[in-house]
DONUVO-360877 format. One record per residue: residue number from 1; residue in three letters; x, y, z of N, C-alpha, C in turn. Coordinates in steps of 0.2 Angstrom, whole numbers. Layout:
! residues N
ATOM  resi  resn   n.xx   n.yy   n.zz  ca.xx  ca.yy  ca.zz   c.xx   c.yy   c.zz
ATOM   NUM   ala      X      Y      Z      X      Y      Z      X      Y      Z
...
This chain:
! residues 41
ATOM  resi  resn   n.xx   n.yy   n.zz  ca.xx  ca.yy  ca.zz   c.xx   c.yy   c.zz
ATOM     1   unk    221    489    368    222    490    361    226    484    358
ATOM     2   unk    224    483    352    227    476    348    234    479    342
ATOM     3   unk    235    473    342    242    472    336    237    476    329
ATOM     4   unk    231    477    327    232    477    323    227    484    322
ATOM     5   unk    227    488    328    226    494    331    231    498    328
ATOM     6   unk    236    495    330    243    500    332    248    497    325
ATOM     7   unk    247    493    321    253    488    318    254    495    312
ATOM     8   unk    262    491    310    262    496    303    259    492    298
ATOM     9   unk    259    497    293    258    496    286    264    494    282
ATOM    10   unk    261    487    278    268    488    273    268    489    267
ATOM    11   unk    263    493    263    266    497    259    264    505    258
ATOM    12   unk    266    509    254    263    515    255    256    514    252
ATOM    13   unk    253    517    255    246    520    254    240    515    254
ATOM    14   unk    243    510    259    237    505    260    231    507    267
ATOM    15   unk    228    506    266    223    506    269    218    500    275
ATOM    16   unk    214    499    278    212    497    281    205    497    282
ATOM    17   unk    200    492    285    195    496    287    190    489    293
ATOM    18   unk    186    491    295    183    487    301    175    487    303
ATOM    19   unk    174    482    302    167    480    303    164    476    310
ATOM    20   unk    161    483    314    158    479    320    151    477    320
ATOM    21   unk    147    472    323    140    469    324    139    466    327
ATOM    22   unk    132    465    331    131    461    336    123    460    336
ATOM    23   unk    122    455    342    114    452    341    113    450    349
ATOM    24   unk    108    455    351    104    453    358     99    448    357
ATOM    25   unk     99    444    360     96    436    359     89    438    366
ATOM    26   unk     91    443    369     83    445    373     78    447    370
ATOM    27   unk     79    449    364     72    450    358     69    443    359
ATOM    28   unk     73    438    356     68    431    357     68    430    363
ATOM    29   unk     68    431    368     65    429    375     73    423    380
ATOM    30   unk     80    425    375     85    423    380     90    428    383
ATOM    31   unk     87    431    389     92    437    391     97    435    394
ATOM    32   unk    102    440    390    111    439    395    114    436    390
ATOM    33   unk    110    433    384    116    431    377    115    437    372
ATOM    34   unk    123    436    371    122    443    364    130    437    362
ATOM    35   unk    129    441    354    135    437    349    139    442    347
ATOM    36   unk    145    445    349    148    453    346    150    448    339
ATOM    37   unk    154    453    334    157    453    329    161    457    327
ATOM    38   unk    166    456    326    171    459    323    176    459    316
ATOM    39   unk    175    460    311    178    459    306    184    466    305
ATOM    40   unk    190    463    302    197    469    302    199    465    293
ATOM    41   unk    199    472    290    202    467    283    208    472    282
């Protein structure tokens, strides 16, 4: 779990939101690489 999992909020009624994605590179013919992504705003 991260800081920003668990962190507080500093004002009332804010909100958060979080963007996962990734890409297997075995489609073009290189297995064992993949690129995760994670965007937190």
């Amino acid at each position: 779990m991260t800081e920003s999992m668990i962190g507080t909020f500093q004002r009332a009624g804010e909100t958060t939101w979080q963007d996962r994605h990734g890409y297997d590179f075995a489609k073009i013919r290189i297995p064992g690489l993949t690129n995760p992504s994670q965007n937190r705003h």
